[in-house]
Backbone bond lengths (Angstrom), bond angles and torsions (degrees), N, CA, C in turn:
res aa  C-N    CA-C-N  psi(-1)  N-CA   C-N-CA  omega(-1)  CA-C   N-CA-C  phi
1 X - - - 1.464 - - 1.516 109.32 -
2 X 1.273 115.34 140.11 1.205 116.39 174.88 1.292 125.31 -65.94
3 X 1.494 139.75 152.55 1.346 126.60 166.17 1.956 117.29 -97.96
4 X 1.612 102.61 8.51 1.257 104.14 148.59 1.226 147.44 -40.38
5 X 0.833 158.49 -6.94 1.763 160.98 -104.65 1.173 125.36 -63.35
6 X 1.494 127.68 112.16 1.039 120.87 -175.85 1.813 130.95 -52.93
7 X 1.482 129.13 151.36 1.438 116.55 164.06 1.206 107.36 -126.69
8 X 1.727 114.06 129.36 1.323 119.57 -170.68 1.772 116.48 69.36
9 X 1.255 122.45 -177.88 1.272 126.77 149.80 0.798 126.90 -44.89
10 X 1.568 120.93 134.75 1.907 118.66 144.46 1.323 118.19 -45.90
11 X 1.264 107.37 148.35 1.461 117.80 145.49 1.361 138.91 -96.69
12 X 1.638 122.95 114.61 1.486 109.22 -147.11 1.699 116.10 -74.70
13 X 1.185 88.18 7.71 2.057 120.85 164.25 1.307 117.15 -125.27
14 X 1.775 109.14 146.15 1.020 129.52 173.81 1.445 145.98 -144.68
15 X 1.103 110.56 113.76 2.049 112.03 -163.02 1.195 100.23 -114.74
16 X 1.405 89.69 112.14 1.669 112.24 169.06 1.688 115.86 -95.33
17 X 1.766 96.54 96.08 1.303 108.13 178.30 1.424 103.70 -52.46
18 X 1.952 100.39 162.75 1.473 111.25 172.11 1.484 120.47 -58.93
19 X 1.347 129.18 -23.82 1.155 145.14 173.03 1.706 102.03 -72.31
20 X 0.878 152.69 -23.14 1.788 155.18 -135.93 2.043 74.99 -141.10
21 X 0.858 141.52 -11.40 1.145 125.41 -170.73 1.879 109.22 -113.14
22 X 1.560 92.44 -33.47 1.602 101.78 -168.63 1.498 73.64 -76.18
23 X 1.506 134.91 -70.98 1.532 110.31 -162.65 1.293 131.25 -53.29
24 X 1.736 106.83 -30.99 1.662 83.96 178.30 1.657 107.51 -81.95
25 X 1.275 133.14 4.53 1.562 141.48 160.24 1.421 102.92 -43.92
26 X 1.759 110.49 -53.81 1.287 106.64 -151.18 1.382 104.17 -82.40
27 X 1.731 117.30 -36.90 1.390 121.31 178.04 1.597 117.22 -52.78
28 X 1.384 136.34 -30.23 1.173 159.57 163.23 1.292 111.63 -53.12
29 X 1.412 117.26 -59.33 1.767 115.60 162.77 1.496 106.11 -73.11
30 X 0.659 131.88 -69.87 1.665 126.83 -166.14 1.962 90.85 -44.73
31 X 0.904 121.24 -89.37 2.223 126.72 -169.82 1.529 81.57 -48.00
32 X 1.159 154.15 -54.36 1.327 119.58 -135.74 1.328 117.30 -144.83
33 X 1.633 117.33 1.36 1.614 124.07 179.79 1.228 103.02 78.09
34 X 1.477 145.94 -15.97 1.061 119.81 168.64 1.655 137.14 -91.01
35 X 1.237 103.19 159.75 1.279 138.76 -178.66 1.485 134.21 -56.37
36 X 1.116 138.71 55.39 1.868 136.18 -160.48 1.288 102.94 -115.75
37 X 1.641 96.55 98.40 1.483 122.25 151.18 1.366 133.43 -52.04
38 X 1.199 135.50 123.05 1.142 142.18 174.51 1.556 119.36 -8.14
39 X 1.139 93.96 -40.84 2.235 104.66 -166.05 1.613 86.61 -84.95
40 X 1.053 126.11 -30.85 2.097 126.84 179.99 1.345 82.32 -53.45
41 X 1.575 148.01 -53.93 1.279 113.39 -156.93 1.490 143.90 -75.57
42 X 1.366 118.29 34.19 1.143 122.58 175.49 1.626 87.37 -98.60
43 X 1.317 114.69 -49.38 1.369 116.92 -145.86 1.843 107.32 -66.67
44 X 1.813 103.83 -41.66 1.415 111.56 159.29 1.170 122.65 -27.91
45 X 1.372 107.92 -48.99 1.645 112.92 -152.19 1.554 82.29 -96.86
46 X 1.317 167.63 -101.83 1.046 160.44 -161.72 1.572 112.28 -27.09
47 X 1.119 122.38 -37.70 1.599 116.90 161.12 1.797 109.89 -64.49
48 X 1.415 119.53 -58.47 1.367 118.12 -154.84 1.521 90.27 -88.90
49 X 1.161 142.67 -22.03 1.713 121.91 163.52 1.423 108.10 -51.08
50 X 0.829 125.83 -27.94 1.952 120.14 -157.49 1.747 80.96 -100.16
51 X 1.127 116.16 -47.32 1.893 94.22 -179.20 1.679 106.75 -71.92
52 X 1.311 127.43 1.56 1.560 125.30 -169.00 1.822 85.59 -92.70
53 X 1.181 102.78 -57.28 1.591 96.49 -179.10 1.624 120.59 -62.24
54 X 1.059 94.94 -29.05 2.241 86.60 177.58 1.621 92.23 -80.66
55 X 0.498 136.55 -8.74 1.598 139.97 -178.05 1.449 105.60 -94.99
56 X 1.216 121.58 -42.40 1.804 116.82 -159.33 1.080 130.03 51.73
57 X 1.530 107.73 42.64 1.433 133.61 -177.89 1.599 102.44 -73.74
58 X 1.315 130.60 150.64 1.482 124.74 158.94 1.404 124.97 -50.25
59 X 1.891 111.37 -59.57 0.989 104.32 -178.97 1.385 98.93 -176.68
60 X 1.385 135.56 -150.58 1.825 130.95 -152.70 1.656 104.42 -85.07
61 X 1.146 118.77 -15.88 1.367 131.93 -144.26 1.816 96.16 -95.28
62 X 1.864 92.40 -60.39 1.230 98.38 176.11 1.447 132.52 -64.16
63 X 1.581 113.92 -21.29 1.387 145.95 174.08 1.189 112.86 -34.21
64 X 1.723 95.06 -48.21 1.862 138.90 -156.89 0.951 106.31 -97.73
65 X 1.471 139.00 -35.12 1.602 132.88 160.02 1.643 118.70 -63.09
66 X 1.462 95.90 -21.80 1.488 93.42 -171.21 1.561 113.58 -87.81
67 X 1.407 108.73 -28.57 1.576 109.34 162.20 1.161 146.77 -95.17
68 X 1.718 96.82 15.59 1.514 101.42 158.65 1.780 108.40 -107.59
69 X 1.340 124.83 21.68 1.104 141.66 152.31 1.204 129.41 -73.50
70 X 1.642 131.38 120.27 1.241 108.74 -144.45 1.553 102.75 -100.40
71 X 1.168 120.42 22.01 1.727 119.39 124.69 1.119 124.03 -60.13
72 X 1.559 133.99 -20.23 1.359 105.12 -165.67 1.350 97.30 -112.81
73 X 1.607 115.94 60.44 1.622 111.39 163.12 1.495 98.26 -102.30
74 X 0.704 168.21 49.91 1.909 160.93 82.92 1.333 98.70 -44.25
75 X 1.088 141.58 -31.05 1.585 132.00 -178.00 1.626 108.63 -117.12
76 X 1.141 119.57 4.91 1.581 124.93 147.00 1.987 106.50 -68.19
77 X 0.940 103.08 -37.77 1.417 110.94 -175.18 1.878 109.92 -61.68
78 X 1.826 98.43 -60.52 1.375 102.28 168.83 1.432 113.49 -58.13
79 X 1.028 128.92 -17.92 1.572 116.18 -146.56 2.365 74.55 -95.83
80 X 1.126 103.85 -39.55 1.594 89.10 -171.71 1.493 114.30 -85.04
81 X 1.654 114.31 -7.78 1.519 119.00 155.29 1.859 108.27 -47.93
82 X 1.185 105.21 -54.88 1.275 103.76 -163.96 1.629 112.94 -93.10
83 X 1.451 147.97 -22.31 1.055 137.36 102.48 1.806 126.80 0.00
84 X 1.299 123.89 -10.15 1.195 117.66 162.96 1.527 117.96 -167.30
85 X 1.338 114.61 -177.43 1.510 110.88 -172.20 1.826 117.14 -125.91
86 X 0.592 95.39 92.45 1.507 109.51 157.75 2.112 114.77 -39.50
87 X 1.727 107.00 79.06 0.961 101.49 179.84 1.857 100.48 -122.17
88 X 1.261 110.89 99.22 1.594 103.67 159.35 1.596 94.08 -125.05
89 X 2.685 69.99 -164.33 1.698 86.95 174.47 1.250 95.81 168.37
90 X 1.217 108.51 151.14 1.816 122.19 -162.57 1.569 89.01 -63.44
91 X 1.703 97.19 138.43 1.995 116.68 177.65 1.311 85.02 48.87
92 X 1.648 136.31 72.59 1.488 99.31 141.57 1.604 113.21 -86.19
93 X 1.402 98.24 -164.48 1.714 80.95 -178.45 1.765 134.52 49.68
94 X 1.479 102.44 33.89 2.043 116.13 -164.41 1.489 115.29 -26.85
95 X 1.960 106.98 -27.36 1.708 100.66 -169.00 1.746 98.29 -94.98
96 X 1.075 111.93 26.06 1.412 107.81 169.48 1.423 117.08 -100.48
97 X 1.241 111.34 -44.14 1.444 130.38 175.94 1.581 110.48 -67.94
98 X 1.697 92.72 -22.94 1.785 90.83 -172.27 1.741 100.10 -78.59
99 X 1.064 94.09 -32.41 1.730 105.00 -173.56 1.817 114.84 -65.43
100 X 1.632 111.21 -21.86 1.289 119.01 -159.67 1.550 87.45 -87.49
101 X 1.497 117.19 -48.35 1.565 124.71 -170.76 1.623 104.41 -91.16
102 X 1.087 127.69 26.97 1.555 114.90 -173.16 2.221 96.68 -140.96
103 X 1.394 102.12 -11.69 1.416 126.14 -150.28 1.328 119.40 -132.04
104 X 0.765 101.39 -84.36 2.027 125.96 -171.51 1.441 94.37 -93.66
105 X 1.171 148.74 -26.69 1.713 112.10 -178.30 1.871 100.72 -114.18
106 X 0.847 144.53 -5.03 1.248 138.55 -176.47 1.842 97.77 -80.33
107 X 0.739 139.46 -39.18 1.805 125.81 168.44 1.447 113.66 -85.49
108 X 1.084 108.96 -20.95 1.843 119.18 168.07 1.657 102.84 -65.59
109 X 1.496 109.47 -58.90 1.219 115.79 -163.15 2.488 110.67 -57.54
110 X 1.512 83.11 -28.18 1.462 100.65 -167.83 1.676 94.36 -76.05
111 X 1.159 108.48 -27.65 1.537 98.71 -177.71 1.135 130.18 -86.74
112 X 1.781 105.11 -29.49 1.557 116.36 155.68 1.822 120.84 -51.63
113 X 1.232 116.25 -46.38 1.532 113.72 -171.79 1.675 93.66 -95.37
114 X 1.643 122.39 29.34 1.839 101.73 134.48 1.354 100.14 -116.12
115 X 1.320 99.61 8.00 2.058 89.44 166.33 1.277 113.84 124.01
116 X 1.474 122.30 -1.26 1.246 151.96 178.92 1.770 110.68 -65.36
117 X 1.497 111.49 132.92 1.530 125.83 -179.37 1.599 112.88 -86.31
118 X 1.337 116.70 107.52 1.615 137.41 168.07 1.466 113.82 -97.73
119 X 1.331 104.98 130.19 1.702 111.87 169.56 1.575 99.16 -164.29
120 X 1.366 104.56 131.90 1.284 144.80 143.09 1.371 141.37 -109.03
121 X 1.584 108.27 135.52 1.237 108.80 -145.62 1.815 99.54 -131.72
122 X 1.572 109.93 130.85 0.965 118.43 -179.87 1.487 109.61 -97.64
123 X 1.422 113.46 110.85 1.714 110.21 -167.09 1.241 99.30 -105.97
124 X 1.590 122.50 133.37 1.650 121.86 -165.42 1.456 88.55 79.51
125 X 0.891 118.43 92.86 2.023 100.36 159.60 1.565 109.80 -119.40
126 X 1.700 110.91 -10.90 1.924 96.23 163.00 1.939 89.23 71.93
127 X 1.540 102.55 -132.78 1.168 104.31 -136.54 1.510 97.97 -105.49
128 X 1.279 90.30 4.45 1.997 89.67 -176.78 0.704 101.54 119.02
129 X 1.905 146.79 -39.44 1.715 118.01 -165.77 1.051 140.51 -43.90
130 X 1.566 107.34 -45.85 1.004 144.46 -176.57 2.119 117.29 -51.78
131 X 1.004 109.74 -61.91 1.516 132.83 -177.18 1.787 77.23 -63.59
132 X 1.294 112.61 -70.88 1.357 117.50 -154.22 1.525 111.61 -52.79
133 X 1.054 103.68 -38.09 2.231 121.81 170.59 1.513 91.18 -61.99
134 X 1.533 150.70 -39.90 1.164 103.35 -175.88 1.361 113.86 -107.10
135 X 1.508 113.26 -10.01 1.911 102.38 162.37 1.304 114.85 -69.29
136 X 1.638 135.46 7.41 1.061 130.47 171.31 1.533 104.42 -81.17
137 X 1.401 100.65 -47.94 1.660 115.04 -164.63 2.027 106.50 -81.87
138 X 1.658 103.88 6.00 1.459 97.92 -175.52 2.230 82.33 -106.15
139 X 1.486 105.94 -55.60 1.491 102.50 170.54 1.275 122.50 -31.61
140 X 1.590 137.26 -48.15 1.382 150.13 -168.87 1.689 99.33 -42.85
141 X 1.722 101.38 -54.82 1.150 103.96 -150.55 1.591 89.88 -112.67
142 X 1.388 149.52 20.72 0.809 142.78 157.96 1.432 115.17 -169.06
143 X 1.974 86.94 80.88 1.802 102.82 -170.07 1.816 103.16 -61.38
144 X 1.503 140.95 -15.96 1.351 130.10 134.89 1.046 153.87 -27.51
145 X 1.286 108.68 -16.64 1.434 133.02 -134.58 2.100 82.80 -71.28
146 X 1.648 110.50 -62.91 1.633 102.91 -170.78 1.726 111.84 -42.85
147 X 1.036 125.83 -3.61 1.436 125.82 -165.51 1.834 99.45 -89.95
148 X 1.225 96.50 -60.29 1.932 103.01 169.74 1.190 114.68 -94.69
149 X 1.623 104.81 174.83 1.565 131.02 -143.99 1.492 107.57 -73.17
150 X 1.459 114.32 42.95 1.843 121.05 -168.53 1.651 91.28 -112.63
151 X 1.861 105.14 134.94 1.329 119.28 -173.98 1.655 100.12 -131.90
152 X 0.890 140.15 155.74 1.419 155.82 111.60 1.229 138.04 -61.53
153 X 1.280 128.71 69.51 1.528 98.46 170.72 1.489 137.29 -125.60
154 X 1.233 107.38 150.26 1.517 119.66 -152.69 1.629 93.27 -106.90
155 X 1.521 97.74 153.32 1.793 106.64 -175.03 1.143 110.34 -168.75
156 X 1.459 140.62 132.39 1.526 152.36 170.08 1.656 115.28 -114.58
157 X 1.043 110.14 160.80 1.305 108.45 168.71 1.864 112.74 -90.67
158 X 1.413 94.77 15.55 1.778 82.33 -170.90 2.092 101.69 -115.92
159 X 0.800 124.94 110.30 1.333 113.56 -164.81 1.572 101.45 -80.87
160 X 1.225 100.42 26.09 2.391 104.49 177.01 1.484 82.12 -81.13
161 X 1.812 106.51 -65.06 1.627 113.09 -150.31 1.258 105.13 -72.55
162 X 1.480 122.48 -25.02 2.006 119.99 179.66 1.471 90.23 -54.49
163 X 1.280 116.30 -91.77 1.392 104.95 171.27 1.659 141.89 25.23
164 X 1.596 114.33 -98.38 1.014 125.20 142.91 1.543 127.95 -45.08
165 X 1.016 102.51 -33.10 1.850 81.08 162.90 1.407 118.51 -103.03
166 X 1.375 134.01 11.06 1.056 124.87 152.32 2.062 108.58 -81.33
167 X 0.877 99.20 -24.80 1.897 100.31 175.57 1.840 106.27 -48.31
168 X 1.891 96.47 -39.12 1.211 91.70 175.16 1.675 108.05 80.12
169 X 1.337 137.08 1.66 1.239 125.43 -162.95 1.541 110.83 -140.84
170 X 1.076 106.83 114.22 1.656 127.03 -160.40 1.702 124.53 -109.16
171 X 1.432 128.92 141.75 1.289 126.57 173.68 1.375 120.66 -44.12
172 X 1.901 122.37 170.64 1.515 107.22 179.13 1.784 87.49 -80.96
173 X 0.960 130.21 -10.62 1.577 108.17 -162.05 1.691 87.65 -85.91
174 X 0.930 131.46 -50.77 1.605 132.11 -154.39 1.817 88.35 -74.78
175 X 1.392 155.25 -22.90 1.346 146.27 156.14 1.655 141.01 -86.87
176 X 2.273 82.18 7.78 1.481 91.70 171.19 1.818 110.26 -87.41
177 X 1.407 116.84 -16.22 1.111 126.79 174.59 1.582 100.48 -51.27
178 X 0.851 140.27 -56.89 1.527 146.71 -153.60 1.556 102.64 -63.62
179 X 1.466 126.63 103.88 1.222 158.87 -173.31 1.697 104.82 -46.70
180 X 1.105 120.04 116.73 1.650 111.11 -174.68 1.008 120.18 -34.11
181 X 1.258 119.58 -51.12 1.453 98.64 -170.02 1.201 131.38 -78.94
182 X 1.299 106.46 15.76 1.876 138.31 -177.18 1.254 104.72 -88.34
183 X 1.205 118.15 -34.46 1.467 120.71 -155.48 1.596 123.09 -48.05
184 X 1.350 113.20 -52.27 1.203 130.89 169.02 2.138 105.70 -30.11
185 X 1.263 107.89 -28.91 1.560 100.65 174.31 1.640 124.23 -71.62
186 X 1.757 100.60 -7.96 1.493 98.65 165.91 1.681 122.56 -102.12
187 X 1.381 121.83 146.53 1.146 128.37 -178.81 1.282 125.51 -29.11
188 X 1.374 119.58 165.10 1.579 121.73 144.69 1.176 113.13 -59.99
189 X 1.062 130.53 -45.48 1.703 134.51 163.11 1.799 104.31 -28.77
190 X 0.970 103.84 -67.93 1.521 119.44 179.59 1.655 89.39 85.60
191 X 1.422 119.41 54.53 1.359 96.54 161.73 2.020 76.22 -148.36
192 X 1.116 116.39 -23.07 1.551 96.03 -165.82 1.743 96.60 -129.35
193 X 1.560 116.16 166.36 1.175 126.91 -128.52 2.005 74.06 -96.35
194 X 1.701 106.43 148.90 1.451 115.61 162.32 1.490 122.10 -38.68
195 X 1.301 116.69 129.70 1.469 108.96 159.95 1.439 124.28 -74.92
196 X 1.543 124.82 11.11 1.355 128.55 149.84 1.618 102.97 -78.07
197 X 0.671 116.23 -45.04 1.715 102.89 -171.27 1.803 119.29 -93.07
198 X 1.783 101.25 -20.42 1.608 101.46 -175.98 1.661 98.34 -76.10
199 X 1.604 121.80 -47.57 1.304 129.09 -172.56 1.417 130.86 -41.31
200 X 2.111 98.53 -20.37 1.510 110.03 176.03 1.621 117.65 -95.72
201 X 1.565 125.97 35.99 1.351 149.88 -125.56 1.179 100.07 -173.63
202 X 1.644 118.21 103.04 1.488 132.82 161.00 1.201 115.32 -89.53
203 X 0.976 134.99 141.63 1.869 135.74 160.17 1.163 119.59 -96.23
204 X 1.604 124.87 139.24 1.412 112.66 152.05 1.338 97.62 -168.43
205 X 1.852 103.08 167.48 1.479 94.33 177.35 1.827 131.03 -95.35
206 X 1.206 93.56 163.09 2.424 69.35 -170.78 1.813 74.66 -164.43
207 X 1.695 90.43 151.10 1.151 100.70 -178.46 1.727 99.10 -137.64
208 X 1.577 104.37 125.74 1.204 135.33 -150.56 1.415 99.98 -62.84
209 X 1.062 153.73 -5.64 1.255 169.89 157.24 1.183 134.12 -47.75
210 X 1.570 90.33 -50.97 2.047 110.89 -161.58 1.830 77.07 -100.07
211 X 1.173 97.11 177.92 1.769 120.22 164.96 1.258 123.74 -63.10
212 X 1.579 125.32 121.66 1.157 128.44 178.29 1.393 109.92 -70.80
213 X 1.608 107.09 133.10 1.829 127.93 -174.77 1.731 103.28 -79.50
214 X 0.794 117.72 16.32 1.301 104.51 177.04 1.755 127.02 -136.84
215 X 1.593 91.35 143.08 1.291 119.63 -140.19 1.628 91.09 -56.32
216 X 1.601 108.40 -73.40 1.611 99.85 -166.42 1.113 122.59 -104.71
217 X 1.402 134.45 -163.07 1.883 133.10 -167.81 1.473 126.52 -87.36
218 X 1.216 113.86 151.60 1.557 108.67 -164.22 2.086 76.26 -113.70
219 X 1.553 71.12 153.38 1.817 107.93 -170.04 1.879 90.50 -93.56
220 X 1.108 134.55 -36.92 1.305 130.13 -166.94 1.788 106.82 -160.90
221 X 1.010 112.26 139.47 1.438 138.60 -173.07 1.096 120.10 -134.79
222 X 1.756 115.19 106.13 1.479 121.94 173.54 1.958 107.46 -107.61
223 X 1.455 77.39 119.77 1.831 85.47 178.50 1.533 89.00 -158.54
224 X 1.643 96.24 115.98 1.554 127.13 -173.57 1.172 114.61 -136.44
225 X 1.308 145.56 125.09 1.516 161.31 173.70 1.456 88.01 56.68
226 X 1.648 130.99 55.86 1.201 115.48 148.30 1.438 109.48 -122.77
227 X 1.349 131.70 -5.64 1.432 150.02 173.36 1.832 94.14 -62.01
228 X 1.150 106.79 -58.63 1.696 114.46 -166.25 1.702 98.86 -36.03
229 X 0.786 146.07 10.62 2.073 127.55 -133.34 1.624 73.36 -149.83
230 X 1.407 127.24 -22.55 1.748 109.13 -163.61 1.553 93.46 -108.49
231 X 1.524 105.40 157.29 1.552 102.18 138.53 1.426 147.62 -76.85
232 X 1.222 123.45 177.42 1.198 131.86 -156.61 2.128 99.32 -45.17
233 X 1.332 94.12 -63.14 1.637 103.33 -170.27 1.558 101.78 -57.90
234 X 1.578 120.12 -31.50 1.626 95.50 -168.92 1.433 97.62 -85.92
235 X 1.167 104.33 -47.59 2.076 90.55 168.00 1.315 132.13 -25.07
236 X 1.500 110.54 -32.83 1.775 116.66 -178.36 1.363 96.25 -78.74
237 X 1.520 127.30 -38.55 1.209 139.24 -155.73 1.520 102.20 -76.59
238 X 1.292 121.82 -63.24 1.316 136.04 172.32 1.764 115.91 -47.92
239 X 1.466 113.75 -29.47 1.400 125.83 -169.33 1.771 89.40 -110.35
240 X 1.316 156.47 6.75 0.980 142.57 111.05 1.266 150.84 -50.19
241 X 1.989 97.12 -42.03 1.113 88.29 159.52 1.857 131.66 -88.79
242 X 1.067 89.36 0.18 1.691 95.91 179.31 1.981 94.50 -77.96
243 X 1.166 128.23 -22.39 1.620 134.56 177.45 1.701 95.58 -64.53
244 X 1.036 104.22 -41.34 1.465 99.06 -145.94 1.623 87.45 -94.28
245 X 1.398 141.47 -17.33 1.364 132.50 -178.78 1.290 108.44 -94.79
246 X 1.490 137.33 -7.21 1.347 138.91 166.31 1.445 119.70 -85.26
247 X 1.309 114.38 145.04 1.306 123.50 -157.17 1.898 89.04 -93.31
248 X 1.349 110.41 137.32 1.723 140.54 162.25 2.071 85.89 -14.06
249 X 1.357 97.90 114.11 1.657 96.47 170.05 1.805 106.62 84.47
250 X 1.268 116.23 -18.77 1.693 109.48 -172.52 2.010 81.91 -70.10
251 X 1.408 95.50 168.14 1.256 118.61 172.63 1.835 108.90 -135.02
252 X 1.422 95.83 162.54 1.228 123.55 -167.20 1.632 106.03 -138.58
253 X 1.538 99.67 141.80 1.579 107.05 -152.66 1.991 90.61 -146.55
254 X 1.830 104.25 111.52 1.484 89.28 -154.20 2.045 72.53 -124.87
255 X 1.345 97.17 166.87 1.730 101.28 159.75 1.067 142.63 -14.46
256 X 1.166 134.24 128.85 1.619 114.97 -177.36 1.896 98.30 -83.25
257 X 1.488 116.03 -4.37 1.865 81.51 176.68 1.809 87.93 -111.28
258 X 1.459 118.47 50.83 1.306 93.56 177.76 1.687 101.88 -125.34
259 X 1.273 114.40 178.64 1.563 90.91 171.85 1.688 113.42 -158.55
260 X 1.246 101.62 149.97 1.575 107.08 -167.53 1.352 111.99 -90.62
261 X 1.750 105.70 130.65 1.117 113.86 -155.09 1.856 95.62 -155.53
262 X 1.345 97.86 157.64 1.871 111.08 172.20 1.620 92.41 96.81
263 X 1.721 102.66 -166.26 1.473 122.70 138.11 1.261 130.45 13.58
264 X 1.421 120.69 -68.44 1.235 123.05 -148.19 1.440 108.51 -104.92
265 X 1.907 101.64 -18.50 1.238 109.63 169.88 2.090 133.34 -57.48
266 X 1.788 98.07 -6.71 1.449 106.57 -174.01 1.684 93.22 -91.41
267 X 1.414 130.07 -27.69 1.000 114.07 179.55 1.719 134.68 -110.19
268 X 1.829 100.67 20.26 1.481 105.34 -175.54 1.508 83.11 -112.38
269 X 1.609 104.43 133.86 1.837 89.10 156.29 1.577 107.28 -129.59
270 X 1.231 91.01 154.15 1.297 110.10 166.82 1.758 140.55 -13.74
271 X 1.237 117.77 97.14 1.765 112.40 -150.24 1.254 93.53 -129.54
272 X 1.601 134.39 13.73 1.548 124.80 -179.84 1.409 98.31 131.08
273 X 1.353 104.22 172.36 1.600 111.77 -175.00 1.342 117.93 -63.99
274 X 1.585 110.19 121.58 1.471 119.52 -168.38 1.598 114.62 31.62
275 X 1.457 93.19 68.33 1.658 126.38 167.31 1.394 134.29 -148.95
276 X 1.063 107.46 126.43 1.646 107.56 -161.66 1.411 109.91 -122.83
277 X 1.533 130.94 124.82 1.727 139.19 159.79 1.303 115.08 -75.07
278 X 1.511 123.45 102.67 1.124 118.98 170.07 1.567 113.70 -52.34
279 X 1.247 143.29 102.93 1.527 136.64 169.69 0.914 117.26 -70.15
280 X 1.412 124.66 149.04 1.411 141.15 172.82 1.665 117.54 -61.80
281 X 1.372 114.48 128.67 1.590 133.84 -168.29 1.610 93.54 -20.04
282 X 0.852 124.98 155.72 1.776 146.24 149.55 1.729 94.75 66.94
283 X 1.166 128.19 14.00 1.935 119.95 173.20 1.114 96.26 -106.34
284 X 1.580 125.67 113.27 1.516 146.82 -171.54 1.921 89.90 -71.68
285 X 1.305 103.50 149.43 1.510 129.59 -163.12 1.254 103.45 -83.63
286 X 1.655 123.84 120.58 1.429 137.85 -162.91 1.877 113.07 72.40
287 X 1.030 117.92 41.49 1.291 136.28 172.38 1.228 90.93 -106.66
């Protein structure tokens, strides 16, 4: 049940004035960094009418009193479920993964088995594929890997999809994606992902915005079609601080329709399609 509360009747219609739209715009950037352009408002209002009616809310206004109430963070959550889309899937994007196992984990991997600390971090990770695609592709090549100091971790701002991808357990269509020679990362079950490969995979939720809680540097950073959702300034902001949490040489691997820009852009360079080398302090970018 929601902790919204309705006043009065629904209306089995709903017009979300320009005013009911610029605010929930602003509530959306302020909780969540994102971005809603003018032309989003048809689509707003056709998403948040159908949650006004399972709700039996009056109407946009009241919607809006109820989620800046600090009951209505369970429905701050829905309200940014539906505000965005949840599109993955195991290896999307194949030359990324090819790059992590062909690139980025073979001197990582050598440094972990003399005792050396590895972590990669899937930022946006949705429903799990994602995190889960690269402890498959770090297991392949180092079926040890749970024994030494190698982490995964995956994180969303939506605690529906943390959830479900910590369950770890997926449709046959969503595990036919997984490339043969991958396969071995799904169960005997054959419906949910190995506990050799899910076990190297932390969850939690973090929202890309506020300050990252963690203590030391990630070796590699996957954050893909989650830049698209901000504007221009939190993008620099978000792509700085992802500069500044990668260790000298870690790389960063962002969207192909997104693009790196501000700050952080003098010190990532260029390593392949929508791939970035964090460089070491004072080595000018494309050196």
């Amino acid at each position: 049940m929601s902790l919204i509360q309705p006043i009065g009747s629904a209306s089995s219609d709903f017009t979300l004035s320009d005013q009911d739209f610029e605010a929930i715009a602003r509530f959306a950037h302020k909780n969540f960094g994102l971005a809603l352009s003018s032309n989003k408002k048809p689509l707003v209002s056709s998403r948040l009418s159908r949650r006004l009616r399972m709700l039996n809310v009056t109407d946009f206004s009241a919607y809006l009193k109820g989620l800046e109430q600090k009951e209505g963070e369970s429905e701050r959550s829905e309200l940014l479920s539906l505000l965005t889309t949840n599109v993955t899937q195991f290896f999307r994007e194949p030359h990324h993964f090819e790059t992590l196992r062909d690139t980025v984990l073979p001197p990582l991997l050598e440094k972990a088995r003399k005792g050396g600390r590895v972590r990669l971090w899937s930022a946006g990770c949705s429903n799990g594929q994602e995190p889960y695609t690269i402890a498959s592709v770090v297991h392949s090549l180092c079926p040890e890997a749970a024994r030494l100091d190698i982490k995964v971790l995956g994180t969303d701002i939506d605690p529906v999809v943390v959830r479900t991808a910590k369950a770890a357990r997926y449709n046959a269509d969503e595990l036919s994606q997984i490339p043969t020679q991958y396969k071995k990362m799904v169960g005997k079950d054959g419906q949910s992902i190995s506990p050799e490969v899910s076990n190297l995979v932390t969850f939690g939720v973090l929202n890309l915005i506020e300050p990252f809680p963690f203590r030391g540097k990630m070796d590699a950073i996957f954050c893909r079609n989650v830049a698209i959702y901000f504007d221009t300034p939190t993008q620099q902001k978000v792509w700085s601080a992802f500069q500044q949490t990668l260790n000298p040489g870690g790389y960063l691997f962002i969207g192909h329709s997104e693009r790196m820009s501000g700050p952080a852009a003098s010190h990532l360079q260029t390593g392949g399609i929508t791939t970035y080398v964090n460089t070491p302090a004072g080595t000018p970018r494309g050196s």
